[in-house]
N, C-alpha and C positions, 0 to 999 in steps of 0.2 A: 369649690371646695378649697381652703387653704392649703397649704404645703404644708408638712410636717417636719420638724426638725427632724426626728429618726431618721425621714427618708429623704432629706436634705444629707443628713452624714452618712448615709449608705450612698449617695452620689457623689461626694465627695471624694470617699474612700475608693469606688470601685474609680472614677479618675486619677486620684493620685498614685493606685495602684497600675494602671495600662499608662498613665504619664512614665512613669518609671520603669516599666518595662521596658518599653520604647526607648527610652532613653539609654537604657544601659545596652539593648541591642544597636545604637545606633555607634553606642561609645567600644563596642565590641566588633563594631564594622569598619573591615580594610574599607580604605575611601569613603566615612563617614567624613571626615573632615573637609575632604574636595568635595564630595556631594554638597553640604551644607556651603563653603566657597562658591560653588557654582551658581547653586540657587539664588545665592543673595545676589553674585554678578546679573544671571539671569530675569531678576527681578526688579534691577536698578540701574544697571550697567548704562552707561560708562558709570563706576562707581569708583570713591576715594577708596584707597586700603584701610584707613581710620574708622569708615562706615561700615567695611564687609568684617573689620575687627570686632566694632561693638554688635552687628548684627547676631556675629557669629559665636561670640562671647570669648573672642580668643586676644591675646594679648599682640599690641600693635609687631613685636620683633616675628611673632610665629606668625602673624599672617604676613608678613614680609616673606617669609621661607616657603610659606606654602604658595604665594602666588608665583615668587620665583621658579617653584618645581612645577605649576600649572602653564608655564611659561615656557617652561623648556617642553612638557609635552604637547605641545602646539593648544592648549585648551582655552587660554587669555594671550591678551595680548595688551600690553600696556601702552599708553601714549599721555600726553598730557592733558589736563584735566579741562573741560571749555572755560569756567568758570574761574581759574584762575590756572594761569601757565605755569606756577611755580609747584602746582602741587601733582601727583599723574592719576589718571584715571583708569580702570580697567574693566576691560569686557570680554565680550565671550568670541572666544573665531569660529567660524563656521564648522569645525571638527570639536568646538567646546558644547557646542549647541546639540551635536549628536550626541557627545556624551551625557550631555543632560537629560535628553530625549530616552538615550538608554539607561540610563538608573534611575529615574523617575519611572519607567516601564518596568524594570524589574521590582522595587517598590511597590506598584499595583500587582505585580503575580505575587508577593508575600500575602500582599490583603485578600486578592483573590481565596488563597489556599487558608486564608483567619477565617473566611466567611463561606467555605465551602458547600457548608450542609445548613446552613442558613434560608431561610425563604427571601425571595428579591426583593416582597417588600418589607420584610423585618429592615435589611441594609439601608432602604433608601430611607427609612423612618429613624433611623439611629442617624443617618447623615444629615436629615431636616433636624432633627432634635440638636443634634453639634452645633450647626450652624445657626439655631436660635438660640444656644447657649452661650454662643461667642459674642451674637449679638448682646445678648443679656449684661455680659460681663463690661462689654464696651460701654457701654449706656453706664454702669453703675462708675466706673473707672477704677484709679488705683487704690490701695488702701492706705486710708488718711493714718494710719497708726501702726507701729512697729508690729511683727509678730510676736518678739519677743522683749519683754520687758528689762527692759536697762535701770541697771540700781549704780548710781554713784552716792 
């Protein structure tokens, strides 16, 4: 049975509606910004600051500042970068790993308490469903044409 546009933008909407949510509680959360620091360390490390900038969508000076304060709380630890000396790279210290460990765990008690009264296999069929979604979107890739149309 084909897809139906209606219910193509009734998926859409309810996405760009929990994108947004999300977003805004994440942008409304103390240490949303080390969290999302971290992770990218976490996921790359040793990593340039220019990398965990663009990952993190933050501007090269402010992820300068933030890694600085991640530094003074023993969380990274900066050294030079293997692949070229001049530049430094940073990663996680064994007390940044805990911390990752613990707000990545408090992060699942939020979703725990989203999905409380849910059946276990509603959850695990919304997370198969995501994850053939992202696949989906990877395969089709970026979009070849502006969203919004430009008049000169």
């Amino acid at each position: 049975m084909a897809t139906r546009r209606d219910d193509v933008r009734d998926l859409a909407a309810a996405l760009a509606t929990v994108s947004g949510s999300l977003e805004r509680g994440r942008r409304r959360s103390r240490g949303a910004t080390t969290l999302s620091t971290l992770q990218a360390v976490a996921a790359r490390g040793p990593v340039r600051p220019t990398d965990i900038a663009s990952e993190v969508g933050l501007h090269h000076s402010s992820i300068t500042r933030q890694i600085q304060t991640l530094q003074q709380l023993g969380l990274v630890q900066v050294g030079p970068d293997p692949d070229d000396g001049r530049a430094s790279a940073i990663s996680l210290t064994e007390r940044g790993a805990s911390e990752m460990e613990r707000l990545l765990e408090h992060g699942v008690d939020r979703f725990v308490a989203f999905v409380a009264d849910w059946d276990v296999e509603d959850v695990r069929r919304l997370a198969e469903l995501l994850w053939r979604f992202e696949e989906s979107k990877a395969r089709v890739g970026p979009p070849r044409e502006s969203f919004v149309e430009e008049t000169t």
